[in-house]
C-alpha atoms as a printed R data frame, in Angstrom:
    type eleno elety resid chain resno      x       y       z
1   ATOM     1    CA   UNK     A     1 48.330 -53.648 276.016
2   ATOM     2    CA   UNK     A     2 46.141 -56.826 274.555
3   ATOM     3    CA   UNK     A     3 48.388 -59.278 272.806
4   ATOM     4    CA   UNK     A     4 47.371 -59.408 268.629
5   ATOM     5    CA   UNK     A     5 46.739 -63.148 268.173
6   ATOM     6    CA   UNK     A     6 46.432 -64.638 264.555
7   ATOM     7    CA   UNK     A     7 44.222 -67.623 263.633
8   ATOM     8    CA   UNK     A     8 44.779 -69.283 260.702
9   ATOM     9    CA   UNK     A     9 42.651 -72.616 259.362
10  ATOM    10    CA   UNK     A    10 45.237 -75.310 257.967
11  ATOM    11    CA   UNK     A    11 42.157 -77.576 256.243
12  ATOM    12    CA   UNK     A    12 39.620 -76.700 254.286
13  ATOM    13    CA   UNK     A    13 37.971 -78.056 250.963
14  ATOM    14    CA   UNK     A    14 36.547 -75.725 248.183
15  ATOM    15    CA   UNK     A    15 33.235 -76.617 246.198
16  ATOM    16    CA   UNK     A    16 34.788 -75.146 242.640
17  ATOM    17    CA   UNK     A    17 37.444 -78.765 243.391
18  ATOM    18    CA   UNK     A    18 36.617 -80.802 245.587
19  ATOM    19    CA   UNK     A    19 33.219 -82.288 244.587
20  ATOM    20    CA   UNK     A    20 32.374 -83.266 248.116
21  ATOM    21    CA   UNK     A    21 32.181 -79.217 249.473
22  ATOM    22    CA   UNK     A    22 29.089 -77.256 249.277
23  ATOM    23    CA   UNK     A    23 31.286 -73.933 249.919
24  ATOM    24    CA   UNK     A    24 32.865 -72.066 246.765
25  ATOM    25    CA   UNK     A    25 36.700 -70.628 248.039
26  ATOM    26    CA   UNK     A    26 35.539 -67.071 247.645
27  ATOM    27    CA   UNK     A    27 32.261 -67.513 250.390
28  ATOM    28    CA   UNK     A    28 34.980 -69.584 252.438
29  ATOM    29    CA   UNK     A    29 36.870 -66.457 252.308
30  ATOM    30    CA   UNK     A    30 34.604 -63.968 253.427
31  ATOM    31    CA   UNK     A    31 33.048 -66.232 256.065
32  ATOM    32    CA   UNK     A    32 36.787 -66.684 257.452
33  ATOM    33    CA   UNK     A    33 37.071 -62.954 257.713
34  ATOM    34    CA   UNK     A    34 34.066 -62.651 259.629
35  ATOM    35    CA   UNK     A    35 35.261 -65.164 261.711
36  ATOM    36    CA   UNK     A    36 38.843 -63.211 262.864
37  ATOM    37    CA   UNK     A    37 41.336 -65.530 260.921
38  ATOM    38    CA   UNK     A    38 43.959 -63.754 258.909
39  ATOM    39    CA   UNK     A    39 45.124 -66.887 256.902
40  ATOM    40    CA   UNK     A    40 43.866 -70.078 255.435
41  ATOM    41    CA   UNK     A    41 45.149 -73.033 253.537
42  ATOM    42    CA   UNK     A    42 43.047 -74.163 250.860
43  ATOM    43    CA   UNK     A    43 43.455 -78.013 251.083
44  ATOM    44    CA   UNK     A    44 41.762 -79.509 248.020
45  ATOM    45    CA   UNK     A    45 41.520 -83.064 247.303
46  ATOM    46    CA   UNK     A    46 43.622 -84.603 244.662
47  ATOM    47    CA   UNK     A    47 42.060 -85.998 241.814
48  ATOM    48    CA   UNK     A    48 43.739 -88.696 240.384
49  ATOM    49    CA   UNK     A    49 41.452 -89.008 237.375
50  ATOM    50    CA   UNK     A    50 42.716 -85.325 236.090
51  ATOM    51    CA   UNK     A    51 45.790 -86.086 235.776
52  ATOM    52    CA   UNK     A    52 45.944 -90.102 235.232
53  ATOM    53    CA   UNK     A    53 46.244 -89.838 231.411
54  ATOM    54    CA   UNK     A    54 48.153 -86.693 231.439
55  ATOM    55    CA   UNK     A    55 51.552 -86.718 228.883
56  ATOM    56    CA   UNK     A    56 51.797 -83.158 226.915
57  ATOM    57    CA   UNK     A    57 52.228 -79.928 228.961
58  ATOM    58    CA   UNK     A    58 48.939 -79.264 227.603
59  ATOM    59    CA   UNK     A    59 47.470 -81.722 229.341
60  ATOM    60    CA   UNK     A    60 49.050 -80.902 232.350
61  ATOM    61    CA   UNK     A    61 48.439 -77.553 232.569
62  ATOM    62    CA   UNK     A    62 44.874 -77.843 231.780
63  ATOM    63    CA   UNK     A    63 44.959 -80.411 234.982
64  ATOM    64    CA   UNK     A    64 46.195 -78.115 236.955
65  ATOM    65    CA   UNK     A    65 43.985 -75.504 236.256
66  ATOM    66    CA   UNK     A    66 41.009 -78.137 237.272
67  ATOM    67    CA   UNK     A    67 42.979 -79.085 240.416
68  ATOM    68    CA   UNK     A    68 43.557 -75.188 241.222
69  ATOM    69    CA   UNK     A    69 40.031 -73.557 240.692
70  ATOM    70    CA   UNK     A    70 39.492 -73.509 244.239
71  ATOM    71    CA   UNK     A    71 42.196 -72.267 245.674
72  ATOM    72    CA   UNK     A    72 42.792 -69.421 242.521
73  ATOM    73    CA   UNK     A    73 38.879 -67.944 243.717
74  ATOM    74    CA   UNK     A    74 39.700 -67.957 247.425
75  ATOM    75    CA   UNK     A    75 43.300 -66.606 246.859
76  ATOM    76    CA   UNK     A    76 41.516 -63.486 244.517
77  ATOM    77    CA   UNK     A    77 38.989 -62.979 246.622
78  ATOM    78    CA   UNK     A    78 41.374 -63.043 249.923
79  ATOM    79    CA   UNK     A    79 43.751 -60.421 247.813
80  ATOM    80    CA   UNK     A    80 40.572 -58.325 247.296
81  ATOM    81    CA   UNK     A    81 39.585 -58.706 251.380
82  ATOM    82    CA   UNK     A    82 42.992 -58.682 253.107
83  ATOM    83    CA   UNK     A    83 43.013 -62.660 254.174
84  ATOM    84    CA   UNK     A    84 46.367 -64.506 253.029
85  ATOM    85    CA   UNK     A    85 45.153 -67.673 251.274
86  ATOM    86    CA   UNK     A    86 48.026 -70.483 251.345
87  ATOM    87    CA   UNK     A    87 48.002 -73.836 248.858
88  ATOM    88    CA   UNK     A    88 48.054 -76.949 250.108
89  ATOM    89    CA   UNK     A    89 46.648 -80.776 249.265
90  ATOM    90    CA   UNK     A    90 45.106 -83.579 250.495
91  ATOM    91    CA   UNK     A    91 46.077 -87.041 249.115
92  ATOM    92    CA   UNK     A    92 44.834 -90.495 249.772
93  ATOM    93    CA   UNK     A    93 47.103 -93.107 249.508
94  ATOM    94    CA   UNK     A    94 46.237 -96.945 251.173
95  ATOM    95    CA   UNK     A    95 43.264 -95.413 253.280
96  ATOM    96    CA   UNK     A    96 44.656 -92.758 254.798
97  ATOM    97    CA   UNK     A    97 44.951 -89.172 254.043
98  ATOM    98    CA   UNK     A    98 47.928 -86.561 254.014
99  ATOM    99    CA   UNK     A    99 48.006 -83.173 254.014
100 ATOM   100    CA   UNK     A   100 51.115 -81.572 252.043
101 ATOM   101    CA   UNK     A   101 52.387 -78.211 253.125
102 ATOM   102    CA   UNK     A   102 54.980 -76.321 251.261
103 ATOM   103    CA   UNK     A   103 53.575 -77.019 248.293
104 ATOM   104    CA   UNK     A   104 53.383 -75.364 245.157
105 ATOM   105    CA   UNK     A   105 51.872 -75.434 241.780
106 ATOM   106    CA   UNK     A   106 54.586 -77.530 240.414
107 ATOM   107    CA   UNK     A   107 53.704 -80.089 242.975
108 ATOM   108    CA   UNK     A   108 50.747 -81.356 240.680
109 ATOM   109    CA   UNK     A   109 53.112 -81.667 237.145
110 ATOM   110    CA   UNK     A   110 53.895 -84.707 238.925
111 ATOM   111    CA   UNK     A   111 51.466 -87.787 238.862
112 ATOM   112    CA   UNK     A   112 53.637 -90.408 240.483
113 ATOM   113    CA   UNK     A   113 52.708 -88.846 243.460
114 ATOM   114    CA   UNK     A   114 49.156 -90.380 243.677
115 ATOM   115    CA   UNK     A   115 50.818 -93.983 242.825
116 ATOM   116    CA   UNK     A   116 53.617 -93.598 245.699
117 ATOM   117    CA   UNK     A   117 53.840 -95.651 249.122
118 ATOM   118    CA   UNK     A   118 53.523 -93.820 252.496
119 ATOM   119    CA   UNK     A   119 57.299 -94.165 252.952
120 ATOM   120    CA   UNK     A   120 58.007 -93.653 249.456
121 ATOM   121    CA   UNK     A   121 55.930 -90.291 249.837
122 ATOM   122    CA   UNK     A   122 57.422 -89.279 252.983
123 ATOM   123    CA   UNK     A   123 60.902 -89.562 251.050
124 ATOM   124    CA   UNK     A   124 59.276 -87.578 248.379
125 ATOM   125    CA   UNK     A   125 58.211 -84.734 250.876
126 ATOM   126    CA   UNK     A   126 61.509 -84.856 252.411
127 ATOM   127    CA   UNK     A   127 63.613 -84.625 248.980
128 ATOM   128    CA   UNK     A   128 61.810 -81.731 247.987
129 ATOM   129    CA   UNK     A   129 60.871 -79.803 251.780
130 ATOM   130    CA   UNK     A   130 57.447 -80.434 251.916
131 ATOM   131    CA   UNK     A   131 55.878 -81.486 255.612
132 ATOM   132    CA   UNK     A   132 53.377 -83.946 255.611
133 ATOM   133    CA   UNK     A   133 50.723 -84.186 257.979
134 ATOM   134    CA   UNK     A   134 48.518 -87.172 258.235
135 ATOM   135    CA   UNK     A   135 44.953 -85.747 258.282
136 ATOM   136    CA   UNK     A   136 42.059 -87.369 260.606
137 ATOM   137    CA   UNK     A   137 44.426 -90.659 261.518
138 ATOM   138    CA   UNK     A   138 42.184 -92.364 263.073
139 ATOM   139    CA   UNK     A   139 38.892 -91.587 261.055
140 ATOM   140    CA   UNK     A   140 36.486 -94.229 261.330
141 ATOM   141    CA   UNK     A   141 39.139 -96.825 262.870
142 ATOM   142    CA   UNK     A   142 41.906 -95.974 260.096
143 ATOM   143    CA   UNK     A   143 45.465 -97.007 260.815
144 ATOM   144    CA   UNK     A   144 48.393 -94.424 260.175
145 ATOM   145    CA   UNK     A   145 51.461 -94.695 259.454
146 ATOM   146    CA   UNK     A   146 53.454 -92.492 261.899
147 ATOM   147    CA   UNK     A   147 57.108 -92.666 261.110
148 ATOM   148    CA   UNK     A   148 55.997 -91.651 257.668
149 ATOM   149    CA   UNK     A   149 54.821 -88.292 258.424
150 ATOM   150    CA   UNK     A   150 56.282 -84.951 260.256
151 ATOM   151    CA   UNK     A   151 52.670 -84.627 261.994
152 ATOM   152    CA   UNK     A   152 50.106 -85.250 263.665
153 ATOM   153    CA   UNK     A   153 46.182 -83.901 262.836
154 ATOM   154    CA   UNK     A   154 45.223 -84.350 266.641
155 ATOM   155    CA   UNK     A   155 41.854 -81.626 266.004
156 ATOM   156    CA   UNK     A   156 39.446 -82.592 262.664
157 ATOM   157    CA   UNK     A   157 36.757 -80.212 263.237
158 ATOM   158    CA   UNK     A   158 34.616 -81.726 260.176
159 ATOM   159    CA   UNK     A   159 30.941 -81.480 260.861
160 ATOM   160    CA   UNK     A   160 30.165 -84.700 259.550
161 ATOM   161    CA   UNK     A   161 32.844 -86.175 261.152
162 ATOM   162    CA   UNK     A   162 33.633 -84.928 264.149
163 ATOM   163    CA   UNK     A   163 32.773 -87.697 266.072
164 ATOM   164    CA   UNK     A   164 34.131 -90.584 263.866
165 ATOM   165    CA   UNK     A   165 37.031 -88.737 263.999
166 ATOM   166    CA   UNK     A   166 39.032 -90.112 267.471
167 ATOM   167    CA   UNK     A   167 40.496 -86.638 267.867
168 ATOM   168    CA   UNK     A   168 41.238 -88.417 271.390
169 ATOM   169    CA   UNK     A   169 43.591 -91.344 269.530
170 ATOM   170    CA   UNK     A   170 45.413 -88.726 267.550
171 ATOM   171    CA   UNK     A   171 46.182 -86.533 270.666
172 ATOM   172    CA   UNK     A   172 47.479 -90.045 272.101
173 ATOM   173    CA   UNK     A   173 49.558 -91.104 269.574
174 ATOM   174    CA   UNK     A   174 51.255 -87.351 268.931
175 ATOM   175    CA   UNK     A   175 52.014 -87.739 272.865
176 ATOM   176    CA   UNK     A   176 54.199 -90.441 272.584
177 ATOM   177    CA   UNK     A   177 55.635 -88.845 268.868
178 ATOM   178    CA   UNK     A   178 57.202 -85.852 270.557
179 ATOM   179    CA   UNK     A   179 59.221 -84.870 267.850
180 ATOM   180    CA   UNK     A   180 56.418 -84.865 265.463
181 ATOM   181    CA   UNK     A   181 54.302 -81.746 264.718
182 ATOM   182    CA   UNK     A   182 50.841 -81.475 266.213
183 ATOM   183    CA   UNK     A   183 48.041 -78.933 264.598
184 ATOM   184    CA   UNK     A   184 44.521 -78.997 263.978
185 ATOM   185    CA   UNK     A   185 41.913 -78.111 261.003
186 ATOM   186    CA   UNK     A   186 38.089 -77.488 260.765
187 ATOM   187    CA   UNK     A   187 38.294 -79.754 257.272
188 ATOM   188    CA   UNK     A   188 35.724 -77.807 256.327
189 ATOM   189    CA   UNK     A   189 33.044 -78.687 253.459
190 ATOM   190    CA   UNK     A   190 30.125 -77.292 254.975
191 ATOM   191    CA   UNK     A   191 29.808 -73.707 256.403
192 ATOM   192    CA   UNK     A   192 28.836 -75.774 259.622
193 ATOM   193    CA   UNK     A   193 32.355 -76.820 259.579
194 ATOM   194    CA   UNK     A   194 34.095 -73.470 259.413
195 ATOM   195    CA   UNK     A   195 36.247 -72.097 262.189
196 ATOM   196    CA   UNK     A   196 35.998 -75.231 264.066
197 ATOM   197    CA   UNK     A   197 39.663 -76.247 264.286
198 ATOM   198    CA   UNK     A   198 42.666 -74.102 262.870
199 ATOM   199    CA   UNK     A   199 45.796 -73.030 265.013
200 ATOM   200    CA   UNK     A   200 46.193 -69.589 267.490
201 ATOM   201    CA   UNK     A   201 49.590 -68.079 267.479
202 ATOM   202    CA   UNK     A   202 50.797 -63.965 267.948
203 ATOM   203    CA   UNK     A   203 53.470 -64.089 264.746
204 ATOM   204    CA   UNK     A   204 51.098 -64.166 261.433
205 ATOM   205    CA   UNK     A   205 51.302 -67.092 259.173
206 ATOM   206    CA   UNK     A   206 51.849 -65.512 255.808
207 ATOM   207    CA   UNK     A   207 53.652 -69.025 254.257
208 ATOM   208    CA   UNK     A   208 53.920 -72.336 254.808
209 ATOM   209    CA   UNK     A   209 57.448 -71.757 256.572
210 ATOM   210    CA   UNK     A   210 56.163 -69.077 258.689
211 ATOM   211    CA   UNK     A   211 53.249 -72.171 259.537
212 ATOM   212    CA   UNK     A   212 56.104 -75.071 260.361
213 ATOM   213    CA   UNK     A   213 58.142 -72.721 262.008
214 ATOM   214    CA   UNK     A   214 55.342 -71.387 264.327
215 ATOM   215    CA   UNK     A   215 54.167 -75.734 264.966
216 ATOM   216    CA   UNK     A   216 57.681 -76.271 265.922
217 ATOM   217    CA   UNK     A   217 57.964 -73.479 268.339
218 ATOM   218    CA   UNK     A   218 54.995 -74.850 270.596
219 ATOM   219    CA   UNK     A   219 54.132 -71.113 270.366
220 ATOM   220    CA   UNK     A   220 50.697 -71.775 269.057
221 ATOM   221    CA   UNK     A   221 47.326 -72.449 270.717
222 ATOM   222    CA   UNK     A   222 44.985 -75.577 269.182
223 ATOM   223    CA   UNK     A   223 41.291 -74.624 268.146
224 ATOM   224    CA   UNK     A   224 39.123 -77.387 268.713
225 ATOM   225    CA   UNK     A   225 35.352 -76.485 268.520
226 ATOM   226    CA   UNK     A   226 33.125 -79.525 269.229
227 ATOM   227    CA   UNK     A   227 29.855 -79.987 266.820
228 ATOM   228    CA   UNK     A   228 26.942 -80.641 268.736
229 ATOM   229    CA   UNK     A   229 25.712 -84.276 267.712
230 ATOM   230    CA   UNK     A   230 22.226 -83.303 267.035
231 ATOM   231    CA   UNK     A   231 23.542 -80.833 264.254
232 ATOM   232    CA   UNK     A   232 25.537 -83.693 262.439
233 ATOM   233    CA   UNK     A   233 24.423 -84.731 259.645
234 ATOM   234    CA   UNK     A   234 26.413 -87.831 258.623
235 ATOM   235    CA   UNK     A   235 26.546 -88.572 254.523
């Protein structure tokens, strides 16, 4: 009897939050589906400017609600479809970008976490059991900052970065972090993008738990789908 495998996409950016997606989270969704994955993380960017001037729980709350429209479409339409949709974040912080896992909506009542340090957000993480994984590392000649991280992005599947990316680097530098996490994402904006990275495991990733526990078992296969060049379209 055929093994049931489970692929689930750890990075992805909705158009309803993250200005820079053309993809609302309910098409994301349904495209997903079509594609065989039982679970995603929506990974929207953090916008500072939302919640910058925020003081009242008013304010907050109406943050929030800015920061969450993504995820709160794909997450109703993955109810409606049978596809577990999973929160999770992408921050920028000194150049580079972290993804949090672990997360939830509490995470954004808390601005000082756009104004941290690397280490000082790696504390942060670990204070409060979040993993952080540091997303592209070596995008466009970035510099990361390994011992402040659990892991290691060593697959960015982005279609308009796939080969500014140095997926090669970030598979080098997890080799000599063996202790640190590896996975992979499609960090998808585009419906070019989808399905082109995510992880391949036989246990289903219905949380973030069941996601760390599954990258620190090795039991998991890396999805790393190459965009042809002539299809990128670099903005």
């Amino acid at each position: 009897m055929e093994k049931q495998i489970f692929k689930t996409e750890t990075h992805l950016h909705c158009g309803e939050t993250s200005g820079c997606s053309l993809v609302t989270g309910d098409e994301f969704v349904r495209r997903y589906k079509e594609e065989g994955f039982s679970t995603i993380f929506v990974s929207d960017h953090y916008n500072r400017k939302w919640f910058r001037d925020c003081e009242t729980r008013e304010e907050y709350d109406i943050a929030v609600e800015k920061q969450l429209r993504g995820y709160r479409t794909a997450k109703a339409e993955g109810d409606r479809i049978g596809l577990t949709v999973l929160l999770s974040c992408e921050l920028n912080i000194d150049g580079n970008d972290y993804l949090f896992y672990g997360i939830d909506e509490s995470f954004f009542y808390d601005k000082s976490i756009g104004e941290m340090t690397p280490h000082q957000l790696f504390d942060y993480c670990n204070e409060r059991g979040y993993t952080l994984i540091a997303a592209h590392p070596y995008r466009e000649d970035r510099q990361p900052v390994p011992e402040a991280v659990h892991g290691i992005e060593i697959v960015n599947g982005g279609h308009n970065h796939y080969y500014h990316n140095n997926n090669d680097k970030a598979l080098a530098l997890a080799a000599i972090l063996p202790n640190h996490l590896r996975t992979s994402g499609s960090d998808a904006h585009f419906v070019e993008d989808i399905a082109h990275g995510g992880i391949i495991s036989e246990e289903p990733v219905n949380s973030a738990d069941d996601y760390i526990r599954i990258l620190r078992s090795g039991k998991y296969d890396i999805i790393d789908i190459p965009t042809a060049k002539e299809d990128i379209n670099y903005y």
